[in-house]
N, C-alpha and C positions, 0 to 999 in steps of 0.2 A: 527161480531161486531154488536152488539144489534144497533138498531135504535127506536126511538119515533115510535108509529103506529097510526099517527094522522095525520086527512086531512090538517091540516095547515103546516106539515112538508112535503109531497109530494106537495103541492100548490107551497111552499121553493124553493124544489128540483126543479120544473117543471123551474121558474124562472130562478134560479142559472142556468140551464142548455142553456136555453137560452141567457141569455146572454152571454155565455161563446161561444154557437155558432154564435155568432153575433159581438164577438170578444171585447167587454163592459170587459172581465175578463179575466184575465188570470188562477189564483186560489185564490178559495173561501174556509172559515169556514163560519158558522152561526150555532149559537147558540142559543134557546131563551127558558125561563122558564116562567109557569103564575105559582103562587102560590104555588112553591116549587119545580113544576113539569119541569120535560123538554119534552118540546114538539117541540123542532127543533135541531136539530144535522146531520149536512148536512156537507162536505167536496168534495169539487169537482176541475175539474182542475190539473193543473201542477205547480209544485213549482217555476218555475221560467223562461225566455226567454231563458235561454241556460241549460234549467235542466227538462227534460222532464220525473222526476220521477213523479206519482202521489202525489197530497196532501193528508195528511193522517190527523187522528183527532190531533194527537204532534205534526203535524206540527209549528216550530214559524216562526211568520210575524213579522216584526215589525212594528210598530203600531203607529207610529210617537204622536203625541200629544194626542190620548187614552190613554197614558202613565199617563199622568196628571191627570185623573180619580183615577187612584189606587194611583198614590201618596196623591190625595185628601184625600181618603180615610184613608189609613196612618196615617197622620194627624187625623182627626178624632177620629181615635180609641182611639190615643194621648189622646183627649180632653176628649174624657171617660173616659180616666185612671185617670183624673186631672192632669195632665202632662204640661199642656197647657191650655191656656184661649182664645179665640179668640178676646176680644176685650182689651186684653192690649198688649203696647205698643212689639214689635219686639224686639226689645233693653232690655226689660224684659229678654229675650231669649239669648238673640247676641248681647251682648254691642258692639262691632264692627259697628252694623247698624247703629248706630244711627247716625252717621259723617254725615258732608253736610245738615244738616236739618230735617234727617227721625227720629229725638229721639219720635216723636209721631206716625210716621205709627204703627198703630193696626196690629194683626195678621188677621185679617178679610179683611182689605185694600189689605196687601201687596196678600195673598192670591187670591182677588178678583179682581185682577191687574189695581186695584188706585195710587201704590206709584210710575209710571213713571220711572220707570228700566227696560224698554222693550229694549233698544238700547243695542247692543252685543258691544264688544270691536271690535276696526280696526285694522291690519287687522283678515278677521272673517277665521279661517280657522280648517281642521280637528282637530291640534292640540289642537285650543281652545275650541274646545268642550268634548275633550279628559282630561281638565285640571280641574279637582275634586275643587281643592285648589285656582288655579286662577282664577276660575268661581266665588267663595263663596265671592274672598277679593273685584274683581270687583262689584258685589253688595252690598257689605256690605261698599264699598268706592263710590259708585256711586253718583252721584248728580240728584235728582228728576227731570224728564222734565214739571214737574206740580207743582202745590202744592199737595202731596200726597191727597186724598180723593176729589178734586176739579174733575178730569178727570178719565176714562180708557182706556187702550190701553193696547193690548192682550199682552204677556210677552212671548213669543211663545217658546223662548228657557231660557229667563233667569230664569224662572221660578222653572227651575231645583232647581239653586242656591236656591234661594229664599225659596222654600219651605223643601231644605237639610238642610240652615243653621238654620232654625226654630228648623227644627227636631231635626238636633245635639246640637245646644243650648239646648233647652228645656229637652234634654233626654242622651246627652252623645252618643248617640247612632248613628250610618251611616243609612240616607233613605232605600237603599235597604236592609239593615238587618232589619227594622224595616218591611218592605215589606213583605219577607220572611216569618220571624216570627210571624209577628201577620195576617196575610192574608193568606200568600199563602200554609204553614205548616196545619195554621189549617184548611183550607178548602182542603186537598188533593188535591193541582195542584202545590207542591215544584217544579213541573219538567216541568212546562208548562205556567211560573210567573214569567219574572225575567228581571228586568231592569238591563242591564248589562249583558249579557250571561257569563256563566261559563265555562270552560274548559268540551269539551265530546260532547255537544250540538249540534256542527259544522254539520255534515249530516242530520239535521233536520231543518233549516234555509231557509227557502223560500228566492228565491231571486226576490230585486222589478227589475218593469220593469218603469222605467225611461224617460221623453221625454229627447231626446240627450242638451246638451248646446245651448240655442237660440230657440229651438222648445216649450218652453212651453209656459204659461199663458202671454200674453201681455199685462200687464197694464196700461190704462193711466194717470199715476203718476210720477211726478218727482223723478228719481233716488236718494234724501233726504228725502223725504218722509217714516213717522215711518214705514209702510212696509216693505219698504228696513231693517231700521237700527233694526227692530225687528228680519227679516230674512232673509240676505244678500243674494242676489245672487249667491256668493262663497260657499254655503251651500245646493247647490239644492238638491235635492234628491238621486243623485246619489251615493254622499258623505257615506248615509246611507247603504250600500252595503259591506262597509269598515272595515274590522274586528276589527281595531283600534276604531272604532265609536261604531261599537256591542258588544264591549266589555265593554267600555267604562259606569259611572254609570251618566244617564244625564236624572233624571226623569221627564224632558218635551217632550223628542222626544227619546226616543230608546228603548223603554218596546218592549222587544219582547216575545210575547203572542198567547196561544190556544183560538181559541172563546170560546172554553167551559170549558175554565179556566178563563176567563171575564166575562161572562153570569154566572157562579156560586156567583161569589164576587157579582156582582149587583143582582142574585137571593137574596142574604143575605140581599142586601139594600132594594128591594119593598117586601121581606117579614117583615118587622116590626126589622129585624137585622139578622135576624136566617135563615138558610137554611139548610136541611138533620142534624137538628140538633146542628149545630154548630152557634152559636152568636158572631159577629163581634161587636156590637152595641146596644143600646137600642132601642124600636122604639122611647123616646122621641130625640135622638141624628138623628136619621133620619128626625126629624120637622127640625132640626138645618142643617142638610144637604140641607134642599126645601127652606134656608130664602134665597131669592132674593136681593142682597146687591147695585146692579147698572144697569139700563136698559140702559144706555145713550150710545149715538154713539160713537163706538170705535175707536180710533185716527189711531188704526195699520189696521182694518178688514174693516172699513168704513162704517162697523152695527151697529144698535142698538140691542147687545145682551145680554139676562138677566144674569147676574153673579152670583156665590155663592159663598160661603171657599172652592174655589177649581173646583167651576163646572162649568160648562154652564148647563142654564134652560131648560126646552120646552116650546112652546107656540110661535105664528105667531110673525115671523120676519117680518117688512114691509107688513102685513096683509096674511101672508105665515106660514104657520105652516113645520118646518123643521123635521130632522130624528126622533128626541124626541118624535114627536106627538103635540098633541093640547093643552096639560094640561101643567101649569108654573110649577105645582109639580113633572114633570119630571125631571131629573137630568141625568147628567154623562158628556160625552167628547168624540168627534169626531177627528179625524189627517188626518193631509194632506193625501191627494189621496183618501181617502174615507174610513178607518177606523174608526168603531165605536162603542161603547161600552155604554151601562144606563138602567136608569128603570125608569120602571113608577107606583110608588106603590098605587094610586089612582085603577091601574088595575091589581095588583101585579107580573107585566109585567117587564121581563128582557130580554134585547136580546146585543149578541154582532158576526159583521160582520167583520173580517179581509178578507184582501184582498193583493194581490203584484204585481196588474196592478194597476198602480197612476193614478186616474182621476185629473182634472182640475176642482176642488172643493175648498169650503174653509171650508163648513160645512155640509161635507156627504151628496152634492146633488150625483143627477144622480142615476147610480145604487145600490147604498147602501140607499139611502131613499125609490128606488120602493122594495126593500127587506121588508125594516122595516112598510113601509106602509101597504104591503100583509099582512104581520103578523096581525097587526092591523084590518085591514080589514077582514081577516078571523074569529077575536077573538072579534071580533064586536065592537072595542073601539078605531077607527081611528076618 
């Protein structure tokens, strides 16, 4: 299996290796392209706590809210095609949405998670994540916990909805078939892209490793609190392991993904749209990807962080520069435990880190940030 033969790809390795013996991983992809090129493709580790095959580069991870990236994306291509507008009304799309108040959320709002549909339905459980049709009518009947465009607060799962029923509004069409077809077909990774796993799949499925019920992240936040009602406790991670859930098409939290079927799509995004060839995008669609729609403190993450149609920015959070790097013109999408996935086309820098030991993160700190840092570090643009 060919490898990159570049000092930043053994620099990669040297890390990855470490902390896997230091016990930070269980198993690792990284992926990363500058300018077309790939210069990191790294696979280390074991598929999962009771599955001591090697990970391989097919390996899929799922990738909890990295997911949200490529659905971004998706979108996008949409708004190429002229399919889509971003700043008119949702209801344009999905006369459904517009009940309860939302007949003016933009598709830029709801994308940018202003319209205050971040609360799941009660009670929250596999089934409902599992519910294609019951996700879309609960959004599209939901009642704003704001004035849309007044506030944000992360939409961690409804998002799914949100950004399907645009898709199928606007195009007749289901998100993952739009996924498929305009991404993952034409960039050569049909079999390593896919929200919603297919039948066949099944032996290539890393399994996460989970803190048990009661052992994770302690908050100190009141049990009402949009946290919660964004992303119920009944939901934890473990949930994800579920074949009903992996199967299931939920493009906020179930993309399960090769890194180097992530790191291509976003090679596509910091090369100007095009990578080995193939153009997802224009580069003026990519300025439209960098506009910055909301800095303001999130009501569900309890950050101030920068929002796009679809993305999270880069640039210091609380004078912090996170996995992104330093530049606002960075883009993409990080998921719980520390997966992550973007680009920075100011350095025509792509990189994407799956992972299936869950850290105690909310934005790819820890180990997946000292990854994405080396890189930078090495390529001289941290």
């Amino acid at each position: 299996m060919s490898r990159p033969r570049t000092a930043v790809h053994d620099r990669v390795l040297e890390l990855v290796q470490q902390q896997i013996a230091a016990g930070q991983q269980l198993g690792v992809q990284v992926c990363a392209y500058q300018n077309g090129e790939k210069i990191v493709d790294i696979v280390a580790g074991v598929m999962g706590p009771d599955d001591p095959r090697p990970v391989q580069p097919d390996t899929l991870f799922n990738s909890f809210s990295t997911t949200k990236g490529v659905a971004a994306t998706a979108l996008h291509i949409l708004a190429e095609q002229g399919k889509l507008e971003y700043e008119q009304p949702v209801a344009r799309y999905w006369p459904a949405f517009a009940a309860n108040g939302k007949e003016r959320v933009t598709v830029a709002q709801a994308m940018s998670h202003q319209a205050g549909l971040h609360a799941m339905p009660t009670p929250s459980t596999i089934e409902t994540l599992c519910d294609w049709e019951g996700g879309l009518n609960w959004v599209a009947s939901g009642v704003p916990a704001w004035e849309p465009g007044t506030a944000t607060g992360y939409h961690a799962i409804t998002y799914a909805w949100v950004v399907g029923g645009i898709v199928y509004g606007a195009t007749g069409r289901h998100i993952k078939d739009v996924i498929r077809e305009e991404i993952a077909i034409p960039l050569g990774v049909a079999d390593e892209l896919f929200v919603g796993i297919p039948e066949g799949v099944e032996d290539r499925l890393a399994t996460l490793a989970v803190p048990a019920p009661g052992e994770g992240m302690a908050l100190p936040i009141p049990p009402d609190h949009d946290f919660f009602k964004a992303m119920p406790p009944s939901l934890g991670g473990h949930v994800y392991n579920d074949m009903r859930v992996r199967r299931a098409c939920l493009p906020s939290a179930n993309g399960h993904f090769s890194a180097r079927a992530l790191a291509k799509m976003y090679a596509a995004l910091a090369g100007g749209g095009v990578v080995d060839g193939v153009r997802l995008v224009s580069p003026e669609r990519i300025a439209l990807m960098q506009r910055i729609l909301t800095a303001d403190m999130d009501r569900v993450l309890m950050l101030p962080l920068r929002k796009g149609v679809g993305f999270m920015m880069g640039g210091p959070v609380n004078g912090v520069s996170g996995v992104f790097g330093p530049r606002e013109t960075a883009f993409g999408h990080s998921g719980a435990g520390g997966s992550t996935a973007f680009c920075d086309p100011e350095t025509g820098l792509a990189v994407a880190v799956t992972i299936n030991q869950m850290q105690m993160t909310l934005q790819a700190e820890g180990p997946t940030y000292a990854i994405c840092q080396l890189i930078r570090e090495e390529l001289g643009c941290a």
